[in-house]
C-alpha positions in Angstrom: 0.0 0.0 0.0 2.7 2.6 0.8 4.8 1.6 -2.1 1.6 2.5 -4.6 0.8 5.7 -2.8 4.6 6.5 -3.2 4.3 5.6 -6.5 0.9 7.7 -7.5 2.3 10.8 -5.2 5.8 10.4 -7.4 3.9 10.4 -11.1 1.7 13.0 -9.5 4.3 15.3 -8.7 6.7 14.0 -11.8 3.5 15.3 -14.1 3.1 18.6 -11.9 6.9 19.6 -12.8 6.7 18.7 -16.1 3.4 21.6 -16.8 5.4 24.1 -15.2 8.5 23.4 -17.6 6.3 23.6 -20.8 4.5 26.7 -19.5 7.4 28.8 -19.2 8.9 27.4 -22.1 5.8 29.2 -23.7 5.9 32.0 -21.8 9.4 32.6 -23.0 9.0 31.7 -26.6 5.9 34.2 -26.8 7.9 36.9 -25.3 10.7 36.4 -27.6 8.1 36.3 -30.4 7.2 39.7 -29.1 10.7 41.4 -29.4 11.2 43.7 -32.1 14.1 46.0 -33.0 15.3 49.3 -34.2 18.4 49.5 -36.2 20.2 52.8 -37.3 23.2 55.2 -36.5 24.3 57.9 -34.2 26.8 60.8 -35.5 27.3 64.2 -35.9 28.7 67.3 -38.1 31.3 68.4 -36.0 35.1 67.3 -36.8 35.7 66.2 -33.2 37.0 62.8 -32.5 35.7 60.8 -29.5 37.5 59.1 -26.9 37.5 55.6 -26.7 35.3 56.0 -22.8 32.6 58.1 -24.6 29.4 56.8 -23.8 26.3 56.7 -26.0 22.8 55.8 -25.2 20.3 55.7 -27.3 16.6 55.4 -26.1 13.1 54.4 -27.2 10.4 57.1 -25.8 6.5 57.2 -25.8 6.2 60.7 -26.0 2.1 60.7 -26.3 1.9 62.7 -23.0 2.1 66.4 -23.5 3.5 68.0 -20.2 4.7 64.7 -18.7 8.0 63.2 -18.8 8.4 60.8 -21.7 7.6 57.1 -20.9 11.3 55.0 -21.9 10.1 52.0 -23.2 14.0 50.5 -24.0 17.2 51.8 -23.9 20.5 50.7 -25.0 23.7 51.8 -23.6 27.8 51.6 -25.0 31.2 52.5 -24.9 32.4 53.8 -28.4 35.6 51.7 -27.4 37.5 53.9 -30.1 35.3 53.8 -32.7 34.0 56.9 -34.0 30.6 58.2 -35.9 28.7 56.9 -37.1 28.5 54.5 -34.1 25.8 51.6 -35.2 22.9 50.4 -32.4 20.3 48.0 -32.1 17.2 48.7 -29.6 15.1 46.0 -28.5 11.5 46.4 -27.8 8.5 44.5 -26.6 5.9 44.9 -29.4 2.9 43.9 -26.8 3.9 47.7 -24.8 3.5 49.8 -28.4 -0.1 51.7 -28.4 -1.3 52.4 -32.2 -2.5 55.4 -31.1 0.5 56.6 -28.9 3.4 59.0 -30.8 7.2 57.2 -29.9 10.2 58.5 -30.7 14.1 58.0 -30.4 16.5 60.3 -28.0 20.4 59.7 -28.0 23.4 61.3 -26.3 26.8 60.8 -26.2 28.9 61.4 -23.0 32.3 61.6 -22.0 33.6 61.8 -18.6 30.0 61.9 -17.3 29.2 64.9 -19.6 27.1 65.5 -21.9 28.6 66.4 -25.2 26.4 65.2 -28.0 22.0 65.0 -27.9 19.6 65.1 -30.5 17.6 68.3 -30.9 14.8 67.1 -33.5 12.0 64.3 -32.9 13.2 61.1 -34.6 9.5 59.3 -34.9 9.4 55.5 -35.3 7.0 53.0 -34.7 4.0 54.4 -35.7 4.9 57.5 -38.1 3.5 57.2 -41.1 6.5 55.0 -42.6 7.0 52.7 -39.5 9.9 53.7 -39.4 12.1 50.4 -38.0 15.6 52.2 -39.1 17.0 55.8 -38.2 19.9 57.9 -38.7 20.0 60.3 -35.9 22.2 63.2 -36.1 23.0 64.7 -32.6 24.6 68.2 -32.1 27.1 69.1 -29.8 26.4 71.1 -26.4 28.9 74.0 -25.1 
């Protein structure tokens, strides 16, 4: 008798692990099927050459909200490591947080010693703009 309910209480539990592996397996392969990215480059006009600890970041806003702080929905962050402009990125998004009626668009800035020295000044719309737009060239300027 002990050795059956042993048994039952082993399969039982066996069965009980095996439905949690497959539902995250799911969950992960739906959330991966969900990712979507932005390619594109950073640079700017000016003849200045970058050092190899500059910093860029480059950021995905939803900027639907008009006086309220922009919602950052990804954000990717790098060294140049002596390269120089234009510096390539790639931002991952989730797809299931993008609103067809919401207005999102792209912000970057380089830094250097914890200063700012490059930022965009115009609105780089993506997403849902009329093209949906999926690739951008931003061109910063630099800050005195």
């Amino acid at each position: 008798m002990k050795k059956s309910l042993l048994l039952v209480t082993s399969l039982l539990f066996g069965a009980a692990l095996v439905g949690c592996q497959s539902s995250q397996t799911t969950e992960s392969v739906t959330a991966e099927a969900s990712m979507k990215t932005i390619t594109g480059t950073v640079a700017y006009r000016e003849r200045i050459a970058l050092p190899p600890h500059a910093v860029v970041t480059v950021a995905l806003e939803d900027v639907s909200l008009a006086d309220a702080p922009a919602k950052v929905l990804a954000k990717q962050t790098f060294e140049t490591e002596g390269k120089q402009v234009p510096l390539s990125f790639e931002l991952s998004y989730n797809s299931n947080d993008i609103k067809p009626n919401h207005r999102y668009s792209l912000r970057a800035r380089i830094e250097v010693d914890g200063k700012l020295r490059f930022i965009n000044d115009t609105s780089i719309p993506v997403i849902t703009d009329a093209e949906q737009t999926h690739e951008a060239n931003i061109r910063l300027v630099g800050t005195r």
